[in-house]
KEDRENFI-28946 format. One line per 8 residues: number of its first residue (from 1); their letters; for each residue x negated, z negated, y of N, C-alpha, C. Coordinates in nm, 4 decimals. Each point is the difference from the previous one (the first is absolute). Example, Ala and Ser with C-alpha at 12.3 -4.5 7.8 and 13.67 -1.06 7.14 Angstrom:
2
1) AS) -1.3190 -0.7800 -0.5690 0.0890 0.0000 0.1190 -0.0900 0.0000 0.1200  0.0350 0.0720 0.1050 -0.0820 -0.0060 0.1190 0.0770 -0.0730 0.1090;
END
This chain:
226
1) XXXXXXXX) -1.7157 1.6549 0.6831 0.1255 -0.0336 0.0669 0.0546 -0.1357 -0.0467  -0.0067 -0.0410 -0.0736 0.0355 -0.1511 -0.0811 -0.0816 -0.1068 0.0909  -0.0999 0.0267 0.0349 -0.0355 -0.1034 0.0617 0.1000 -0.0102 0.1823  0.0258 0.0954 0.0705 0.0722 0.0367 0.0631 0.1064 -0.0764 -0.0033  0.0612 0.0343 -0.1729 0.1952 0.0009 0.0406 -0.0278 -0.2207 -0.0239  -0.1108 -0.0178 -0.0611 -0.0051 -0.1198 -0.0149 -0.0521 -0.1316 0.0831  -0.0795 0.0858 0.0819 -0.0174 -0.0565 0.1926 0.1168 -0.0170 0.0224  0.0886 0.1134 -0.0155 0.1158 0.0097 0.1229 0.0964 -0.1125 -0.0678;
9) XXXXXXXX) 0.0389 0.0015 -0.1047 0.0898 -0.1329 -0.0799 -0.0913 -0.1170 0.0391  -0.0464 -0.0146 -0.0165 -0.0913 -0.1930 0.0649 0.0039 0.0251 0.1529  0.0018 0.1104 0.0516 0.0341 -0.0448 0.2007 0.1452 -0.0451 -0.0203  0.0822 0.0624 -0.0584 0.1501 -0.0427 0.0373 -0.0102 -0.1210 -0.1179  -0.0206 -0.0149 -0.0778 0.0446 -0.1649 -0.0775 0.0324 -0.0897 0.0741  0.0793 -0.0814 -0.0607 0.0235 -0.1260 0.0651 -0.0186 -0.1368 -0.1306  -0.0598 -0.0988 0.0191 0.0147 -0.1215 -0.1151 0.0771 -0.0734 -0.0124  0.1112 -0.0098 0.1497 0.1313 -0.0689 -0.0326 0.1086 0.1181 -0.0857;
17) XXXXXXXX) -0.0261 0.1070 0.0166 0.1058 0.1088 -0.0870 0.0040 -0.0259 -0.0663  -0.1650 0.0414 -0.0671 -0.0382 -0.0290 -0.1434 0.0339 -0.1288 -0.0702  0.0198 -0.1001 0.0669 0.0615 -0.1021 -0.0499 0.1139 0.0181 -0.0551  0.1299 0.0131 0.0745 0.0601 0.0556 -0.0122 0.0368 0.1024 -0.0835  -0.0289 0.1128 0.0147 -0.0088 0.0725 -0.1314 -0.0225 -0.0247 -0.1383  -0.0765 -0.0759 -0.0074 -0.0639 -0.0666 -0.1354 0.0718 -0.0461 -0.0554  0.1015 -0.0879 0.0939 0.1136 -0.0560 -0.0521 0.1037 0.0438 -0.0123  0.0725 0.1213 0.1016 0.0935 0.0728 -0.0591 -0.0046 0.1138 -0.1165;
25) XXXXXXXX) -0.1396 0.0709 -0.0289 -0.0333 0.0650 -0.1087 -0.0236 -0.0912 -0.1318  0.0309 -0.1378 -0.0428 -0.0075 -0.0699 -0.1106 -0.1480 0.0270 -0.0336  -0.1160 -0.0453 0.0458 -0.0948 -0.0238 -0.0584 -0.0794 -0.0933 -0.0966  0.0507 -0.0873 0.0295 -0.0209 -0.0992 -0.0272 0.0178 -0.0506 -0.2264  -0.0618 -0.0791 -0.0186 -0.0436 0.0160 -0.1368 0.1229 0.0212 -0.1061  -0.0033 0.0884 -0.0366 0.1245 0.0476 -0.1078 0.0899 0.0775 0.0508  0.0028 0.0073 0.1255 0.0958 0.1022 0.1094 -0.0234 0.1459 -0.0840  0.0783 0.0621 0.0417 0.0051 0.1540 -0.0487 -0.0784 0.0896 0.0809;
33) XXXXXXXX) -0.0794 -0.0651 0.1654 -0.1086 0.0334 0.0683 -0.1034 -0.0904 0.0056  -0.0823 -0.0347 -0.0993 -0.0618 -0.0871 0.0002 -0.1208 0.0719 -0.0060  -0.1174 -0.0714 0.0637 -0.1573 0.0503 0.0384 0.0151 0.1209 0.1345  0.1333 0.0274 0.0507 0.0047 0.1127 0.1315 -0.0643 -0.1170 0.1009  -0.0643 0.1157 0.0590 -0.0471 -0.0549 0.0893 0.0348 0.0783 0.1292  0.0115 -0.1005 0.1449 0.0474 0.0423 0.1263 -0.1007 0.0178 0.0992  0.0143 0.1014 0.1085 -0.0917 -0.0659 0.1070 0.1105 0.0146 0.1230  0.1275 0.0434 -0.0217 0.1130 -0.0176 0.1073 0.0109 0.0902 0.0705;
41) XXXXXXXX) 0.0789 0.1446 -0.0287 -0.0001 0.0957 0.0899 0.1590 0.0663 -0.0304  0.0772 0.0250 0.0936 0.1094 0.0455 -0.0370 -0.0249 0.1555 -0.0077  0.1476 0.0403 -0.0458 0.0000 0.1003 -0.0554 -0.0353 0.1263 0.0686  0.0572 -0.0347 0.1407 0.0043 0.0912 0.1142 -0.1905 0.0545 0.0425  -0.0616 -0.1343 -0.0015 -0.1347 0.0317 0.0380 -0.0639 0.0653 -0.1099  0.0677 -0.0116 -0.1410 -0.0961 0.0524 -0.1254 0.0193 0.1739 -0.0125  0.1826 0.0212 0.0721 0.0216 0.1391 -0.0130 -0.0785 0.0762 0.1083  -0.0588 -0.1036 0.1225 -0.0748 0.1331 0.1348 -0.1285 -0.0244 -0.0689;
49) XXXXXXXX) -0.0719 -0.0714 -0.0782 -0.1071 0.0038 -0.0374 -0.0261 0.1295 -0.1286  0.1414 0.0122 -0.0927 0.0036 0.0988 -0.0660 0.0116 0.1099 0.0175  0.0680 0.0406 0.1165 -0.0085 0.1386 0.0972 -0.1240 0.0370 0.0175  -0.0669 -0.1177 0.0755 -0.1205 0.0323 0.0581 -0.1162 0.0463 -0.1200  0.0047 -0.0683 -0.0858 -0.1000 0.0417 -0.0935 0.0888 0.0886 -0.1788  0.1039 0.0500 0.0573 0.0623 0.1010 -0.0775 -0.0720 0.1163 -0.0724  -0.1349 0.0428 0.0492 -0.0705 0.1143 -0.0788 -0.0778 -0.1304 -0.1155  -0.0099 -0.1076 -0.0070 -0.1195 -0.0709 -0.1061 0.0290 0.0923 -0.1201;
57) XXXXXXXX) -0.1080 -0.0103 -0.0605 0.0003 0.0157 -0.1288 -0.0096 -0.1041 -0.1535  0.0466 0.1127 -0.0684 0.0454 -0.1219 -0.1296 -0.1192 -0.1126 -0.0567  -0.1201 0.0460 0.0467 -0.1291 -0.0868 -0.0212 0.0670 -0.1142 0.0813  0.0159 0.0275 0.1737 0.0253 -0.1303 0.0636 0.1131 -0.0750 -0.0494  0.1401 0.0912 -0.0190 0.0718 -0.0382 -0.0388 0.0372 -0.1349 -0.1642  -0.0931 0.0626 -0.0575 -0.0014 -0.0490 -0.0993 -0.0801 -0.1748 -0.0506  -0.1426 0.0148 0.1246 -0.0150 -0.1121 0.0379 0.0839 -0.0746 0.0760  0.0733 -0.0059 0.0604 0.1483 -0.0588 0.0707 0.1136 -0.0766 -0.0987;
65) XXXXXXXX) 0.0034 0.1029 -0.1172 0.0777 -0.0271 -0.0780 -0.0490 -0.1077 -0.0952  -0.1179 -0.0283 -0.0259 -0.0565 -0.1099 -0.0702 -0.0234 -0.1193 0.0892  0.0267 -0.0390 0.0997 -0.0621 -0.0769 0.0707 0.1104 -0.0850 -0.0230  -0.0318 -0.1653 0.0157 0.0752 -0.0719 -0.0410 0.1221 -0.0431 0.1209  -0.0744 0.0710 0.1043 0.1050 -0.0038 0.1466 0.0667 0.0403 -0.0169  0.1333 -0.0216 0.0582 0.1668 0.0386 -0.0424 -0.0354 0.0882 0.0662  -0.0154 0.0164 0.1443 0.0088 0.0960 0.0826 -0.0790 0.1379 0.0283  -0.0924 -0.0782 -0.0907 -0.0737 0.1297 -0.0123 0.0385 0.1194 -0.1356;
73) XXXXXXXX) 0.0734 -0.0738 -0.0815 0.0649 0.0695 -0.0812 0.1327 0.1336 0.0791  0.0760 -0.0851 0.0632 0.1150 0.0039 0.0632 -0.0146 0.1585 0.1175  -0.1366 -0.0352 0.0575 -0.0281 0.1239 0.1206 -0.0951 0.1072 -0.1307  -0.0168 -0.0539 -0.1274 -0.0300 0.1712 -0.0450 0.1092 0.0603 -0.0676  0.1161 -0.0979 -0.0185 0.0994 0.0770 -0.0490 0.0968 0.0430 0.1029  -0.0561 -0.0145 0.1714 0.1374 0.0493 0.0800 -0.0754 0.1270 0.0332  -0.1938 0.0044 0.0174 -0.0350 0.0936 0.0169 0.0349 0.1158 -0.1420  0.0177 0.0085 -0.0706 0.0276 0.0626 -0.1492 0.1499 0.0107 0.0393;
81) XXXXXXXX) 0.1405 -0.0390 0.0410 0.0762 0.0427 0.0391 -0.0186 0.1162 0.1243  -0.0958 0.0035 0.0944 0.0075 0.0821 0.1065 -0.0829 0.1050 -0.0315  -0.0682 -0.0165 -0.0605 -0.0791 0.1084 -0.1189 0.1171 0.1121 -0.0447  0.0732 -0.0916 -0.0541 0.1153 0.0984 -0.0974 0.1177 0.0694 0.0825  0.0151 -0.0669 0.0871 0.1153 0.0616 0.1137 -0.0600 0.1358 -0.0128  -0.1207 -0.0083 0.0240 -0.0437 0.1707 0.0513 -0.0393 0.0637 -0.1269  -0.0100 -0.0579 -0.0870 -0.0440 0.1193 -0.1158 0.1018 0.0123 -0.1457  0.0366 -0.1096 -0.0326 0.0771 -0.0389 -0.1317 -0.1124 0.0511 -0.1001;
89) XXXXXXXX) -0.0546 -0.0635 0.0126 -0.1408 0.0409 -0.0978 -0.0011 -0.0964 -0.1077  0.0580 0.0977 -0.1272 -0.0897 -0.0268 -0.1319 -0.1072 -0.1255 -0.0085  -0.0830 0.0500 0.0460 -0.1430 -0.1179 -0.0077 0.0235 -0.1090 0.1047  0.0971 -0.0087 0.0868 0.0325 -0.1170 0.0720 0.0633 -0.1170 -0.1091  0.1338 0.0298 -0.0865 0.0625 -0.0407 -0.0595 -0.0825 -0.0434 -0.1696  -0.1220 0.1066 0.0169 -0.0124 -0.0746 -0.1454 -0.1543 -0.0904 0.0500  -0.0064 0.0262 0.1390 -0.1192 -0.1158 0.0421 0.0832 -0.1634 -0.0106  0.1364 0.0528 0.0889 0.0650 -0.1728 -0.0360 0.0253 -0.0564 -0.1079;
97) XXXXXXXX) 0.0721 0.1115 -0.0693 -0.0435 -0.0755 -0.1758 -0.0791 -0.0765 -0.0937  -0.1292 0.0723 0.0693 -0.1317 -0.0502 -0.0344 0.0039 -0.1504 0.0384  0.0673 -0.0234 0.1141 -0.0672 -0.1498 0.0822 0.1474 -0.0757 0.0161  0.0476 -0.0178 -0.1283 0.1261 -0.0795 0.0098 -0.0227 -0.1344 -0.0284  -0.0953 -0.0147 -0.0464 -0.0817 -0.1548 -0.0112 -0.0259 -0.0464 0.1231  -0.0087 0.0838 0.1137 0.0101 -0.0224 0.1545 0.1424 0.0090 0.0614  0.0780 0.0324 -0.0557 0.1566 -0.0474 0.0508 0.0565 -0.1073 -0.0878  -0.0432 -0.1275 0.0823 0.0194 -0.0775 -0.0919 0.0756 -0.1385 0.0750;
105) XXXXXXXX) 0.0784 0.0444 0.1064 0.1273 -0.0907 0.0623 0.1187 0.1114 0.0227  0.1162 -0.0832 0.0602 0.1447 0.0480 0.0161 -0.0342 0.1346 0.1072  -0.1065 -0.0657 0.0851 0.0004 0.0692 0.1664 -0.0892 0.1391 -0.0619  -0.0630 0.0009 -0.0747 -0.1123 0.1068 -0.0318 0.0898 0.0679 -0.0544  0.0276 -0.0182 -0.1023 0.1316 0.1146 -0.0788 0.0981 0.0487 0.0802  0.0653 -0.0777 0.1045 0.1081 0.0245 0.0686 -0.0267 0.1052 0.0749  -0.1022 -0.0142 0.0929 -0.0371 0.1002 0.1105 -0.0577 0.1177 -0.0805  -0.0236 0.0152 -0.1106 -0.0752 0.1436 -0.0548 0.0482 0.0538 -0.1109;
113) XXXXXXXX) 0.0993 -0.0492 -0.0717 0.0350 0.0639 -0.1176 0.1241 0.1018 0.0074  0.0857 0.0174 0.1292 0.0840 0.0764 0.0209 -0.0574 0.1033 0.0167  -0.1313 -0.0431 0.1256 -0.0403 0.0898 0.0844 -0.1231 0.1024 -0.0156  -0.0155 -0.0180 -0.1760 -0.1503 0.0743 -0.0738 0.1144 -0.0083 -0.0873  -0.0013 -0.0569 -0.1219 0.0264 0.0563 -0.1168 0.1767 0.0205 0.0122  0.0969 -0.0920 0.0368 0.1055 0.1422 -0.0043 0.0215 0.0531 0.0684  -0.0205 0.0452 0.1305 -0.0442 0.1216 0.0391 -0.0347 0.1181 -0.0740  -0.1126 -0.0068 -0.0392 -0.0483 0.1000 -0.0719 0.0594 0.0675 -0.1171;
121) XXXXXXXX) 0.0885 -0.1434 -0.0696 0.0569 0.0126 -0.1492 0.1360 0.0232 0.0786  0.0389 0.0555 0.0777 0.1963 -0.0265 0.0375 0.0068 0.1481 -0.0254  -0.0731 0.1164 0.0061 0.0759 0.1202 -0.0853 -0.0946 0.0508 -0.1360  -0.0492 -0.0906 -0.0619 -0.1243 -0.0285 -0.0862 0.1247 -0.0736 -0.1455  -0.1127 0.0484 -0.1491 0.0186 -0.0683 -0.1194 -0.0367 -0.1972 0.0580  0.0950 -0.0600 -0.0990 -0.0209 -0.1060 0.0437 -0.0199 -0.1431 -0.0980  -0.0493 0.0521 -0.0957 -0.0659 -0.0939 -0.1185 -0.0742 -0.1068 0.0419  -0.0899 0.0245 0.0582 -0.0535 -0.0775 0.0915 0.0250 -0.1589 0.0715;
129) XXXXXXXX) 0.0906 0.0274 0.0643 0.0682 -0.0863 0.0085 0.0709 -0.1293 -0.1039  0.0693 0.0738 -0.0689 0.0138 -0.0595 -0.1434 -0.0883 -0.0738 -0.0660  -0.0983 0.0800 0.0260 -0.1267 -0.1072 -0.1263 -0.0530 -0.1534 0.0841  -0.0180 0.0568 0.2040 0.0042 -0.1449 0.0503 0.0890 -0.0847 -0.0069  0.0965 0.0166 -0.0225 0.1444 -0.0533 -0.0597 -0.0182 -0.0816 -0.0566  -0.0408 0.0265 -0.1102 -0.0559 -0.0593 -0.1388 -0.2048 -0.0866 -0.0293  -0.0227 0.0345 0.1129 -0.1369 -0.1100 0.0439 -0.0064 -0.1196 -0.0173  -0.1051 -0.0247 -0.0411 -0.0479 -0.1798 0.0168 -0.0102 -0.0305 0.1414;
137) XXXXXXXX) -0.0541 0.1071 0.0704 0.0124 -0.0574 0.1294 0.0965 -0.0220 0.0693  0.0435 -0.1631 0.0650 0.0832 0.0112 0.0511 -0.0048 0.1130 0.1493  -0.1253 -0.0086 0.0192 -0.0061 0.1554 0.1773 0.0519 0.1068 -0.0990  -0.0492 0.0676 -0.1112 0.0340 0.1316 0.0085 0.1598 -0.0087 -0.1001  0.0939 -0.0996 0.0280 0.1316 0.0362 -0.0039 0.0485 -0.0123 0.0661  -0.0493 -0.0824 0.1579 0.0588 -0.0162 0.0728 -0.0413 0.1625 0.0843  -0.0742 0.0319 0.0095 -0.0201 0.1942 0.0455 0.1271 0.0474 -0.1256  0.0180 0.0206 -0.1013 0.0604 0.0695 -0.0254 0.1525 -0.0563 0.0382;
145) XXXXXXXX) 0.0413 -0.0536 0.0527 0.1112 -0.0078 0.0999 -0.0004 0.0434 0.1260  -0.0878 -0.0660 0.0493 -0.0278 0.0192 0.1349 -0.0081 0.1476 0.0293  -0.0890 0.0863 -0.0382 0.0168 0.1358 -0.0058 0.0833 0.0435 0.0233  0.1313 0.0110 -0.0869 0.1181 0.0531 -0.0321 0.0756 -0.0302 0.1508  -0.0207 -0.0364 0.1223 0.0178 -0.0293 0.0971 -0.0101 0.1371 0.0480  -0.1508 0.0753 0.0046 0.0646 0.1702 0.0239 0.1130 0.0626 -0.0500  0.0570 -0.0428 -0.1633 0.0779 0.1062 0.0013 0.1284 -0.0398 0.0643  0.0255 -0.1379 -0.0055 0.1304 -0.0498 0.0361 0.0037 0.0801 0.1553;
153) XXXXXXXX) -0.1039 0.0057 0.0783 0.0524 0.0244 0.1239 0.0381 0.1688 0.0213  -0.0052 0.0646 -0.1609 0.0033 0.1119 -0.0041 0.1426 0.0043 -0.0112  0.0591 -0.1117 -0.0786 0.1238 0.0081 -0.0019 0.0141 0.0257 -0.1998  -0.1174 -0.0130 -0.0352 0.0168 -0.0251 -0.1661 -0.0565 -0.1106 -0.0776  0.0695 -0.0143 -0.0431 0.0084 -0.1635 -0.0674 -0.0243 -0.0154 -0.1634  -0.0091 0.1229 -0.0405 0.0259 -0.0427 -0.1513 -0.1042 -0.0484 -0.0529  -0.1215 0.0083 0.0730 -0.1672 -0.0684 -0.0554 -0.0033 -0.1418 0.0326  0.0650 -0.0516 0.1103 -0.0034 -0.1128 0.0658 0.0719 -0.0654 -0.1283;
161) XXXXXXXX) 0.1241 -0.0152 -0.0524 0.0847 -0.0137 -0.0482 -0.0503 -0.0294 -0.1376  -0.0707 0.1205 -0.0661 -0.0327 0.0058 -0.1256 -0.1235 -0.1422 0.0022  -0.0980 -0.0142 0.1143 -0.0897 -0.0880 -0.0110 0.0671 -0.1362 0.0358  0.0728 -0.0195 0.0898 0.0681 -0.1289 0.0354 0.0387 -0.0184 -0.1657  0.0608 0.0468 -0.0673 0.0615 -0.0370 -0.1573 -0.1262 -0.0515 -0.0916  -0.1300 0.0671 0.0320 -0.1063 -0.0368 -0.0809 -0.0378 -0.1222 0.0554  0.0570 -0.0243 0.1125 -0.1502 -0.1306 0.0761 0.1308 -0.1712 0.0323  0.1173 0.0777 -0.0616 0.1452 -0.1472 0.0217 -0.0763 -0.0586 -0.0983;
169) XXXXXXXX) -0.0785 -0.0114 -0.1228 -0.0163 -0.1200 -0.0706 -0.1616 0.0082 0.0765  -0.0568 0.0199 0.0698 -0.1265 -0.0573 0.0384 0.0200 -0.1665 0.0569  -0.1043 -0.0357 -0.0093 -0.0018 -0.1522 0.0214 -0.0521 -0.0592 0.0826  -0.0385 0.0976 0.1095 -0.0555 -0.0473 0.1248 0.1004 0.0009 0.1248  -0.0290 -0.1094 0.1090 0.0817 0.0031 0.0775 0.0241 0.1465 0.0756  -0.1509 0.0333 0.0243 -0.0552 0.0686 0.0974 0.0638 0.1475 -0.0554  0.0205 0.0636 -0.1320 0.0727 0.0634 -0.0062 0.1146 0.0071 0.0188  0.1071 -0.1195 -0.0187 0.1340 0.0017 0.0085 0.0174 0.0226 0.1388;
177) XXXXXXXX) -0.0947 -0.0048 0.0789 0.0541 0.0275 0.1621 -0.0393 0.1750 0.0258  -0.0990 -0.0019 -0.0653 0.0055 0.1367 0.0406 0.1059 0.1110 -0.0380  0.0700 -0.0357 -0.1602 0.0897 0.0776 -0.0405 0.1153 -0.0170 0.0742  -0.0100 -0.1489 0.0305 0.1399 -0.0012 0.1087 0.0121 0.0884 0.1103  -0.0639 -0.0423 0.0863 -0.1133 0.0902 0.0723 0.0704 0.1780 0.0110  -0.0366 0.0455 -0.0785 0.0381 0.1793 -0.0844 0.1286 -0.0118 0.0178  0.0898 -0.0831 -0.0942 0.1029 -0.0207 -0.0384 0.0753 0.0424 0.1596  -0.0434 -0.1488 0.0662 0.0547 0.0202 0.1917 0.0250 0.1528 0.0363;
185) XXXXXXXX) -0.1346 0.0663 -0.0108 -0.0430 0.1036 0.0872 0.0888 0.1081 -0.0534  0.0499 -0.0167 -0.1450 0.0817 0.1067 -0.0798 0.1267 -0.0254 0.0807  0.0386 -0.1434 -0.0253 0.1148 -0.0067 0.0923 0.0514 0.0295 0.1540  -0.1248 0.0464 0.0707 0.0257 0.0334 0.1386 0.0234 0.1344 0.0358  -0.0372 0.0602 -0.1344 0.0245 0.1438 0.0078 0.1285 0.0457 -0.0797  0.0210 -0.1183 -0.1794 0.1203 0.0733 -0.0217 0.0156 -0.1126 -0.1018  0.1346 -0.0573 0.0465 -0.0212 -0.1606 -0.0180 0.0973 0.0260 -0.0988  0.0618 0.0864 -0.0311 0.0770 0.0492 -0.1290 -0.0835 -0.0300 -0.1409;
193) XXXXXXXX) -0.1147 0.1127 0.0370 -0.1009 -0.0361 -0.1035 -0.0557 -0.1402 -0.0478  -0.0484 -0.0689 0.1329 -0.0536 -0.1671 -0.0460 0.0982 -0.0944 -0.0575  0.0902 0.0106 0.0416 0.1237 -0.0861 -0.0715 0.0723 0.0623 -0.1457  -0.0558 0.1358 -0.0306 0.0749 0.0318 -0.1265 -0.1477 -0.0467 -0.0773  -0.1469 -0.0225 0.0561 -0.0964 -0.1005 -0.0847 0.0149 -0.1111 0.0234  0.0303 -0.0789 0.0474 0.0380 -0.1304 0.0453 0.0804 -0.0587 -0.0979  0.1329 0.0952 -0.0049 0.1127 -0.0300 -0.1163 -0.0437 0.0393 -0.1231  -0.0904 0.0344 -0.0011 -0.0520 0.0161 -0.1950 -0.1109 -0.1091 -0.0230;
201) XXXXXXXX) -0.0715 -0.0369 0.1006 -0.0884 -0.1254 -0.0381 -0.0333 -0.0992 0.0910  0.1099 -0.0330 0.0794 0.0033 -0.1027 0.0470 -0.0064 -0.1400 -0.0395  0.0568 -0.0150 -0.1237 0.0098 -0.1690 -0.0912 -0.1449 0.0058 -0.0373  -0.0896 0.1103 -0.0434 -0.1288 -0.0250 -0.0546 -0.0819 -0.0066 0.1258  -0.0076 0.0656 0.1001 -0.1166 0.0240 0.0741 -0.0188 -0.1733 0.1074  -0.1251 0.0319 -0.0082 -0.0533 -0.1323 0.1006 0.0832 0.0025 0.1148  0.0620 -0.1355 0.0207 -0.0150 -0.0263 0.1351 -0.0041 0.0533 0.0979  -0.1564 -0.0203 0.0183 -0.0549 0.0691 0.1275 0.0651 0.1153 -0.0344;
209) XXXXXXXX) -0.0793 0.1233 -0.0692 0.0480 0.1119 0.0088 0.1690 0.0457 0.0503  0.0708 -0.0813 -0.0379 0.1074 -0.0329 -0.0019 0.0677 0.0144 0.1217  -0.0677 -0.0954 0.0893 0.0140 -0.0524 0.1494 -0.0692 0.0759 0.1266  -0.1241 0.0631 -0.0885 -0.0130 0.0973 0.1303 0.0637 0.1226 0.0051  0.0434 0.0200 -0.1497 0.0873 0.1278 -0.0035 0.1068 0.0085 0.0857  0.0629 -0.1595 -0.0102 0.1439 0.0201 0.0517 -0.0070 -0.0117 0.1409  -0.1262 -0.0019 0.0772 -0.0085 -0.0767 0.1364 0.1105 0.0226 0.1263  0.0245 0.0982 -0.0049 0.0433 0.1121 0.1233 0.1625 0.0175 -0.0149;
217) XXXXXXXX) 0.0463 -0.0237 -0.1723 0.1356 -0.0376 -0.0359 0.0930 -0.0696 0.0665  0.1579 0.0060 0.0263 0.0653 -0.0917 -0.0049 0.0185 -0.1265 -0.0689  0.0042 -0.1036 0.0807 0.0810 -0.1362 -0.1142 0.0571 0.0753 -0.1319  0.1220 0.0830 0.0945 0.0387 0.0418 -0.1446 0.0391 0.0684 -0.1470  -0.1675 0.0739 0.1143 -0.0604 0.1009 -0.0977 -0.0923 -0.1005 -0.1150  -0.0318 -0.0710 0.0823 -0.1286 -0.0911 -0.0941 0.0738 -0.0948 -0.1275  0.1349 0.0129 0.0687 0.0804 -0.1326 -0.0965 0.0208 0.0530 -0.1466  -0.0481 0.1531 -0.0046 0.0603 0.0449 -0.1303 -0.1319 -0.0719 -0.1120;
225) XX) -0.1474 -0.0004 0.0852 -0.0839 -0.0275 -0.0822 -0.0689 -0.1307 -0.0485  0.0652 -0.1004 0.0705 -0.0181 -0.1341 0.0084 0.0980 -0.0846 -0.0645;
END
């Protein structure tokens, strides 16, 4: 089947995308996506290609995940999301674990870490999380935020919260947006909560984090933190 799901990604490519792409994913030397490689397929064509070949297995899958193609990374982790819709399987979640060296941009983590691992972990022990927290990798702290996106939409926050506090002194951009990011999403549900974190570490926290938190705020709601 790999040879299949990998026909079908080179019919839809494009080399002006991929251009493109290359350059909005920071590839380029010292970038924080550097050596990704494109062949230009949006997201929409990668998710009917992942439907379509939704039974692969972790053999195919796993060759996908090593390949230096963004996109071919990208359609085994949306097929591995549609995998899990139907099962919440154990061995789904600790197959992605395995291949986090293959989630290794904003877009890869984004689209799969709510939707496999907190998922699975939102009425689950949650240590886990914590320890990506605390990673060298900048991907697997940016999953352990990103995740926490299931529970927020559960309407519980205290994991989101506890990790946003571990990851305010991280030093990457790419995290400070994502915690902002959380921060937002806390606030759309109970903006009581984001602003009573806001007002305890607002003078320390980045910027960014800062600014995407407050996005959706009043002038002069925002004026308290500026």
């Amino acid at each position: 089947m790999y040879n299949h799901i990998v026909r079908d990604l080179k019919k839809h490519s494009s080399s002006e995308r991929a251009r493109i792409s290359a350059r909005f994913f920071k590839t380029g030397k010292g970038e924080y996506g550097e050596g990704d490689v494109f062949i230009g397929l949006t997201v929409p064509e990668q998710r009917l290609i992942a439907r379509k070949y939704s039974d692969a297995d972790f053999k195919d899958l796993e060759r996908l995940f090593t390949s230096k193609i963004h996109e071919h990374r990208l359609t085994a982790l949306l097929i591995l999301v549609e995998q899990f819709k139907g099962f919440h399987d154990k061995e789904i979640v600790d197959f992605y674990l395995r291949n986090t060296k293959g989630v290794n941009n904003w877009d890869l983590v984004d689209l799969s870490a709510d939707k496999i691992l907190g998922e699975y972990l939102a009425d689950r022990e949650k240590s886990l999380l914590y320890k990506l927290a605390k990673s060298d990798s900048l991907w697997e702290r940016r999953i352990s935020i990103i995740a926490t996106f299931a529970f927020i939409k559960r309407n519980k926050f205290a994991d989101t919260l506890k990790i946003a506090e571990i990851l305010l002194k991280d030093k990457h951009n790419l995290i400070h947006k994502a915690v902002g990011w959380m921060l937002r999403e806390i606030g759309k549900r109970d903006k009581k909560t984001m602003l009573a974190f806001l007002r305890k570490h607002h003078k320390t926290m980045p910027r960014v984090t800062l600014s995407y938190a407050c996005e959706r705020l009043s002038p002069a709601e925002k004026k308290q933190f500026y």
